[in-house]
PABAMI-365786 format. One record per residue (C-alpha): x, z, y; residue number from 1; residue in three letters. Coordinates in steps of 0.2 Angstrom, whole numbers. Layout:
<recs>
<rec u="X" w="Z" v="Y" k="NUM" r="ALA"/>
...
</recs>
This chain:
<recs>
<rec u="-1353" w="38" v="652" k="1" r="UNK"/>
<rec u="-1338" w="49" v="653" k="2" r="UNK"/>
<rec u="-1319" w="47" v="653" k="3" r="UNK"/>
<rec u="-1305" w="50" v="641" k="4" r="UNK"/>
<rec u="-1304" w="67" v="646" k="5" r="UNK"/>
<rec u="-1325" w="71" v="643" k="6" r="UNK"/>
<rec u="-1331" w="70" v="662" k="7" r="UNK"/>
<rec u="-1345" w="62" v="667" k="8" r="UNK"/>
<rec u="-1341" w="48" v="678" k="9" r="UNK"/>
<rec u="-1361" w="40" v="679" k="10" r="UNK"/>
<rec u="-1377" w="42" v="671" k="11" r="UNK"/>
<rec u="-1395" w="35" v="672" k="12" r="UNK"/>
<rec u="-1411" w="35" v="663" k="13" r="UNK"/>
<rec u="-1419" w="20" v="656" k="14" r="UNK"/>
<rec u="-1438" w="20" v="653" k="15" r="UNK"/>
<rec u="-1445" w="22" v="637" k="16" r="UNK"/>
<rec u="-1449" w="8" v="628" k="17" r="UNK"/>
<rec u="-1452" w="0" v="609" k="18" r="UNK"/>
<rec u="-1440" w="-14" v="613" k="19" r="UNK"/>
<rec u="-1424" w="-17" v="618" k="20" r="UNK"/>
<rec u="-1417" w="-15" v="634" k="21" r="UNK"/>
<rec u="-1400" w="-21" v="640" k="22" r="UNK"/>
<rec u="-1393" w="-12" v="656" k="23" r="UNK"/>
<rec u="-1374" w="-17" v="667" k="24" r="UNK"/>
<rec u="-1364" w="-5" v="673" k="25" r="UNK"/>
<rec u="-1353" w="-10" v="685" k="26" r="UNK"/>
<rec u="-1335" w="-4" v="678" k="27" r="UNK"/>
<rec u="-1323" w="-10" v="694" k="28" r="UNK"/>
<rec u="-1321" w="4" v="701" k="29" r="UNK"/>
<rec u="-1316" w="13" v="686" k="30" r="UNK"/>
<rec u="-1295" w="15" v="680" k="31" r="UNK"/>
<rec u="-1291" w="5" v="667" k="32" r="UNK"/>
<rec u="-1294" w="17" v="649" k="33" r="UNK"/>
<rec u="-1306" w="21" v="637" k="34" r="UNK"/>
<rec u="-1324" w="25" v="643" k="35" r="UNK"/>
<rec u="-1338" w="32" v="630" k="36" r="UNK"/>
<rec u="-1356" w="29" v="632" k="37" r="UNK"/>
<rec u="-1370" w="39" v="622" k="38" r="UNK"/>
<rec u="-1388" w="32" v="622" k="39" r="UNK"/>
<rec u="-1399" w="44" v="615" k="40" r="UNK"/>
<rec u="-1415" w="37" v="609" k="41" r="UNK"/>
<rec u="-1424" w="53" v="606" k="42" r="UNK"/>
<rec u="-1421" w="70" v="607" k="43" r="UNK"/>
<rec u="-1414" w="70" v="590" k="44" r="UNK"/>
<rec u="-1407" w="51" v="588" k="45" r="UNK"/>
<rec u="-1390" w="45" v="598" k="46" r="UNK"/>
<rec u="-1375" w="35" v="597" k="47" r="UNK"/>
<rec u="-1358" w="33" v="606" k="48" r="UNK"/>
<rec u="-1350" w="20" v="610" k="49" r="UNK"/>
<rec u="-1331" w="16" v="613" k="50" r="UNK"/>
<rec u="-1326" w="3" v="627" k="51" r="UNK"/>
<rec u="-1308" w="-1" v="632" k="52" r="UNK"/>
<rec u="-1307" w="-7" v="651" k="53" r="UNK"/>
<rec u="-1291" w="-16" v="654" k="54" r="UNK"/>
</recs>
């Protein structure tokens, strides 16, 4: 996940699987903003994703 400004502000790596996993990140510590979380799903395969704590 990083911040509005590009740094990393957490990471973790989820085992590989065929299905779908769901994981929580605990955002209360974080300022209020927008936050940007790429999953990649292969080496080759990702997506970001936008959230807006208020």
């Amino acid at each position: 996940m990083n911040d509005q400004q590009g740094k990393m502000i957490y990471q973790k790596q989820l085992p590989a699987t065929n299905g779908n996993i769901r994981e929580k990140i605990d955002m209360s510590r974080f300022a209020a903003g927008a936050y940007f979380v790429t999953v990649y799903f292969n080496s080759q395969e990702k997506q970001t994703l936008k959230i807006i704590k208020n």
